[in-house]
Each structure stands twice: as C-alpha cells, then as structure tokens.
N, C-alpha and C positions, 0 to 999 in steps of 0.2 A: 614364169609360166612352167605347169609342169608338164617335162616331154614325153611323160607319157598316158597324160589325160586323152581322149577325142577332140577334134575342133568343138564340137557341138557344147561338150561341159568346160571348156573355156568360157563360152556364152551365155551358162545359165547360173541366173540370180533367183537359186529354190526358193518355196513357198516357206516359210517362217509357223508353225502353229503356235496356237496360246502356250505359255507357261504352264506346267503340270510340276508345282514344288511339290517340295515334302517340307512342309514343315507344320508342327502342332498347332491344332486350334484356330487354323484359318477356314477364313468366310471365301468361298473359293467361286466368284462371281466372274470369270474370265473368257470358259471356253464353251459355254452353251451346252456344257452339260445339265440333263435334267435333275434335281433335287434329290427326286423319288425314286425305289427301287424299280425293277423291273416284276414283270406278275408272277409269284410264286411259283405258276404253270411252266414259266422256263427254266426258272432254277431246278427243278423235278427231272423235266427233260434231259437238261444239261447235264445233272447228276445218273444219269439211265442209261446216259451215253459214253461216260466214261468207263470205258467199262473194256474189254480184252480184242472188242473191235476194233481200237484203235492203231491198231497194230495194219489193217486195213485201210489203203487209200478210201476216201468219202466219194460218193458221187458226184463225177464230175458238172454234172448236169443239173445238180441241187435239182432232180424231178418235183421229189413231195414239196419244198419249198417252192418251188415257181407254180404248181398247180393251187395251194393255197394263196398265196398272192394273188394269182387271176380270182380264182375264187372270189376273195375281198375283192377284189374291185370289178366282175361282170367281166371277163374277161379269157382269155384261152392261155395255154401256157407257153405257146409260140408268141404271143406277143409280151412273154416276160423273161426281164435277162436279171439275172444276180453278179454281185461282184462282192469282194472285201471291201466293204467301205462304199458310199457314194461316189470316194475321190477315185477311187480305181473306176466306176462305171463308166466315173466323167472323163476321164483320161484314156477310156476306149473310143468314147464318143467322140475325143475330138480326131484323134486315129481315126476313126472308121468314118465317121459323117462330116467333119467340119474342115476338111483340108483340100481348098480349092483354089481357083486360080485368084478370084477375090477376096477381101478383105473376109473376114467375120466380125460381128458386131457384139458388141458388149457394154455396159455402162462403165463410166471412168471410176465411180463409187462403188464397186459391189466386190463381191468374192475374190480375194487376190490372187487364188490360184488361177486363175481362168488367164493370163497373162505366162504365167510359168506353162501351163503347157503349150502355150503358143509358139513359145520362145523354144521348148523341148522338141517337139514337133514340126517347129519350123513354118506354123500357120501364119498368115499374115494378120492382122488385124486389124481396128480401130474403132477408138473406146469415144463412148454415147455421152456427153455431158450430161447430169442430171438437172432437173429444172433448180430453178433457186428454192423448192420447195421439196429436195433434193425424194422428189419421185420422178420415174420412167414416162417418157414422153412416147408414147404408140408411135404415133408421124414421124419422128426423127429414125424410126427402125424400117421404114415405108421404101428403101431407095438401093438399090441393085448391090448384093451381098451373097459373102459364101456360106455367110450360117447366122442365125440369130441364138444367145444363149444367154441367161440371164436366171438370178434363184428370183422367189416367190413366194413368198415377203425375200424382198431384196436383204443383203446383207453387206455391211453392216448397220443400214440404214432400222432395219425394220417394217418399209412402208409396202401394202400390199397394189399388187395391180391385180384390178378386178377382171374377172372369168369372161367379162363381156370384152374388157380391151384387150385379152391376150386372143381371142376371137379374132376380133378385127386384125392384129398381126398377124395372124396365120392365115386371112383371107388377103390381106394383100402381100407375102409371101410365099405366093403357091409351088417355088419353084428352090426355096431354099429351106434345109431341115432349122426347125423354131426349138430350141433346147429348153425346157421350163427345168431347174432347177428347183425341185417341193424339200428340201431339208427340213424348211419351218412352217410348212403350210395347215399342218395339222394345230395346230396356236391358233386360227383365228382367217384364214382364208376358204376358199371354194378351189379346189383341186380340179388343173385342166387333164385330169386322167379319160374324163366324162366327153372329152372332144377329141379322143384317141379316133374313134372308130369314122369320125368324118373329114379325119385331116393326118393325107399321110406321113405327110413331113416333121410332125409331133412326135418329139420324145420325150417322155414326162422320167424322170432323174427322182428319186427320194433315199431315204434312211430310213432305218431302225434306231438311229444313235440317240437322237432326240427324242422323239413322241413316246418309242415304245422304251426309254431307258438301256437301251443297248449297244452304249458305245465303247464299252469293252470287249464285246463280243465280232462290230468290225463287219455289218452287214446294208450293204444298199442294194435296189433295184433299179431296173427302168423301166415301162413299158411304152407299147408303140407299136406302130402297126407290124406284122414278121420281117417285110423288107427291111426294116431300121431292126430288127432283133437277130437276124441273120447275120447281118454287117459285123455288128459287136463282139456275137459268137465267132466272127472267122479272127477277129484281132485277139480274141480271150484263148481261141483255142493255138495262137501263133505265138501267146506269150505264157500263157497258167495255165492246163487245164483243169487243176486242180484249186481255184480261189479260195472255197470256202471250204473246213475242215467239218468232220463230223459234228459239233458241239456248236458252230456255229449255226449251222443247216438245224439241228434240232432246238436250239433254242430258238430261233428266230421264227419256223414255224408254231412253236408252243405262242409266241409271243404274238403272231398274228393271228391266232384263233381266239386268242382271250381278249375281245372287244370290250368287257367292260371292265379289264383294269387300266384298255389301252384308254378309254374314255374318261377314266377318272381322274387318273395324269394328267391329260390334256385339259381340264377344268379346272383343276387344283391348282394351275401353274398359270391359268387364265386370269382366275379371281388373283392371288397375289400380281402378276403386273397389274391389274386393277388398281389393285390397293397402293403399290408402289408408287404408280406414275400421280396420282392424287397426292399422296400425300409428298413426292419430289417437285410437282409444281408449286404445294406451300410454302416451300423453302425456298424458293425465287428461280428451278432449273425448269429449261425449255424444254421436252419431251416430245421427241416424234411420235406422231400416229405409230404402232407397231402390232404387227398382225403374226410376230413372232414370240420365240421364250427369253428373249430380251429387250434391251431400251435402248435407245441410242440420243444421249442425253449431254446439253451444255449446262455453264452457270452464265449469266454476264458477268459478274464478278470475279469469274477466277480462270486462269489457264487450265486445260484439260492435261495435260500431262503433271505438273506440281498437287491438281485433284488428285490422279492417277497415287502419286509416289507419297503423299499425306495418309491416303488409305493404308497405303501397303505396311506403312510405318505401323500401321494401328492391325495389319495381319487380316486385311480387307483387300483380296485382288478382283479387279475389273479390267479389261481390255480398253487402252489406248493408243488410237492410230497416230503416229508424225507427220503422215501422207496421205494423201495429199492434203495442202496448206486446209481446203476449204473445211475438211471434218478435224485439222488438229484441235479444237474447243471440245470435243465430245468424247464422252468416256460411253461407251459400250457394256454394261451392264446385264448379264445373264441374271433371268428372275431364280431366286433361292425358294428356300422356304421361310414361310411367313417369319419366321426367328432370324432364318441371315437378313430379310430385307431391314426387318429392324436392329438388327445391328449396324447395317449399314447407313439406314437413315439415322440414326443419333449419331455417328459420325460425320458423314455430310452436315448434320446440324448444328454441332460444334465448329467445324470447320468453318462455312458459310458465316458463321456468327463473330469472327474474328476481324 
C-alpha cells in the first residue's frame, strides 16, 4: 500500500473506458462512438472561436449554451446544467442528489461507472437484477431508497424502458430523485425530458457525444426542475468553475441549433442497426431488442470473448464484457457505417462457419 495515497483511493477500483488504439485500417466498433462527422455548422463555429479570445477564461455559466439547450427542449435556463462530459454531470449528481442514508438503486447490468462513484463517494448502494430477458423491471425499483438511476436504452444491454414505465417509477417514488441517464435515447426511444416540469425529483442526464458526433469535444447536460439545477451548480462551483472551454460551449451550441444534421445522424445510424441486426440473426446470433447506436449480441456456438479476440485478429474491435458471468457470451457491438458493418459481418461469417 502506498503511504501516501488517501484511504478512500486505496478503495477504488476506477472505471475502465473502451480501448482507443492507434492502429491503421481498423473497423473501430468498441466505444459507441458515432460513424459520422459532426454538422459543418460546428466545425465553423469552433474555427471562429479559435481565435486571440482564448487567451480569456470562457463563461463560466456556459449562458448561450444552457439557453439554447432549454430552447430545444421547452424549457428555461435554470433548469439547465452543463458539464465536460455526461460522466462529470453524473458525478455531480451523485455528489449532490444521491448520497443518503439509504441504499440507491441501480441494475446489476448497466453503466459500470455508476458503482465507481459509489465506491468514490462513499454512497451506499444495491444493484437491481435484470429479468432473464435482461430488461428493467419497474416494481423491483417500487421499495424505500436513496436514489433511483439508471441510462435509457440501458447499457450495455440496449433495451429501452418505455416513457410510460419510467412514469410509473417516479409516481411511486415521490420522495426520492429518479436519475434517467439519455446517452442513447436519441437512437430509437421517447425522452423523459417531457415529465421534467410534473416530477420534481427527475433529472434527465444526456450528451452531445453520440447523437450530435461530439465526443471529442467533451459536452453533456442535465435538466430538471432548478431545485435539482442549483444542487449541481453548488458541487460544479466547489469543484470547476470553469468545465467547459471556449470551443466547447461554441461548438456544442452550433451543434444544437442545426436539427437536421442532428436528425440525419440519428436515421443514418438507425437504418444500419436495421440492417445489421437482420442480417446477424442469418448467421445464427441472438440480438437484443436495442433502442441504442449499438447491439448487444451472442452466438450459441461460440464463446464471446475468443469472438472478441478472432475479430481483433482480423483489425475488427468490438466491446467485450468478463462480468458479470451472465452477459460473458455477448460482444457489444457499436453500429458503423454500412461499410464497417459489412466488413464486420463477412468476418463473423467466416468465423461462425468454422
């Protein structure tokens, strides 16, 4: 042990992200990045901004960015928080709203950081089994807790829970904040941004990384009623107040005014898992329902992790979990573009064919 760590970082077992190689000519199907660029309109921006201002701290209060955000979604700008990244949002959230004398509840399959900051934190927890059809069961989140949090389309499953059931858990949790995690909701779900304004204990978590192509840039939101917006503001302003840089705040709002490149994306990346999940169940793989920009896919025939390292062999990476036993069969698959997916399925089809 080293004597001059903290107790606290003797106890923690960090969050792990996907692999980001460098090597030529890979099919890079791992970490849920989007395919496609992002809308021209930011790259403009971003380039406008570079510029002898930055010599200049950025607004701490990212104003223009939280008032266009409200904007898109009906909304005010007190009920909207920014942060670098969705992970730093979520990582005020459990700071500020999720650290009580009870557990918080979480599913035993989903987001692995949601456990690392427990463990940071010092929250207590305890994780929700998935059903055998490894979707969120409403009623098992029904029972006296310190927080509910959860993404939507769960990860890394991909299965959505519908607008009506996340409903019902925040009507029978009136007395504890319900955490929706939207990373992937723009793929293929109904976003509980729209049950902000009748349930105060909602806070709806998303990104720019995925939908809008903006994961180099390093931007998420929340929104939620101002009491849950003030919370996060007194943790943001005790730790950064400076999150988001010039280049960040200007791209992200370029990027959230241009709706139809942000729409185009989100269709483009729809039809290929379309296409994908069709033609992986010809090949004999079971495919979950997914309302995300990935698959979360077995074979009966073959170990998921020897699938994993077959690919890689062939300069094809995809995300495979060890952990828990019950998803080690399934490789995690981010949708590409129509070219990587067939690249990736003639390999799978060789493979499978052995």
């Amino acid at each position: 042990m080293n004597p001059f760590w903290s107790a606290v970082v003797h106890g923690l077992t960090p969050y792990v992200p996907g692999e980001q190689p460098r090597l030529a000519n890979l099919v890079k199907l791992n970490t849920n990045e989007n395919p496609y660029g992002p809308s021209p309109r930011v790259l403009d921006a971003v380039r406008a901004e570079a510029a002898d201002t930055l010599r200049l701290y950025p607004d701490p209060n990212s104003d223009r960015l939280r008032a266009g955000i409200a904007a898109y979604h009906g909304l005010t700008a007190d009920q909207v928080f920014v942060g670098n990244g969705s992970d730093e949002v979520l990582a005020h959230a459990f700071l500020a709203l999720l650290e009580h004398e009870l557990p918080i509840l979480f599913p035993d399959i989903t987001y692995s950081f949601y456990p690392v900051y427990c463990r940071l934190y010092e929250i207590a927890y305890r994780q929700i089994p998935l059903t055998e059809s490894f979707e969120i069961s409403v009623d098992d989140y029904l029972t006296p807790n310190g927080g509910v949090i959860f993404p939507n389309p769960n990860a890394p499953t991909g299965r959505l829970l519908a607008l009506v059931e996340i409903e019902q858990l925040l009507a029978g949790n009136p007395d504890s904040v319900v955490v929706i995690d939207e990373a992937y909701i723009d793929f293929g779900g109904e976003s509980a941004v729209s049950l902000v304004a009748r349930y105060p204990q909602l806070l709806v978590i998303r990104t720019l990384s995925k939908s809008h192509a903006l994961a180099g840039l390093r931007v998420g939101y929340a929104v939620g009623q101002a009491h849950l917006i003030e919370a996060l503001n007194r943790v943001k302003d005790s730790f950064n107040s400076y999150p988001l840089d010039r280049l960040a705040q200007a791209g992200a709002l370029a990027s959230i005014e241009d709706h139809a490149h942000f729409e185009a994306l989100c269709a483009k990346v729809v039809a290929s898992r379309t296409r994908l999940v069709v033609a992986m169940a010809e090949i004999g793989f079971e495919v979950l329902p997914s309302a995300a920009n990935f698959i979360f896919a077995r074979h009966p025939a073959h170990d998921g992790a020897e699938l994993a390292a077959s690919l890689r062999e062939r300069s094809i990476i995809v995300r495979h979990f060890k952990s828990p036993a019950r998803i080690a069969p399934f490789l995690r698959i981010t949708i590409g573009t129509d070219a990587q997916c067939d690249a990736l399925l003639a390999v799978l089809k060789a493979i499978v064919a052995c």
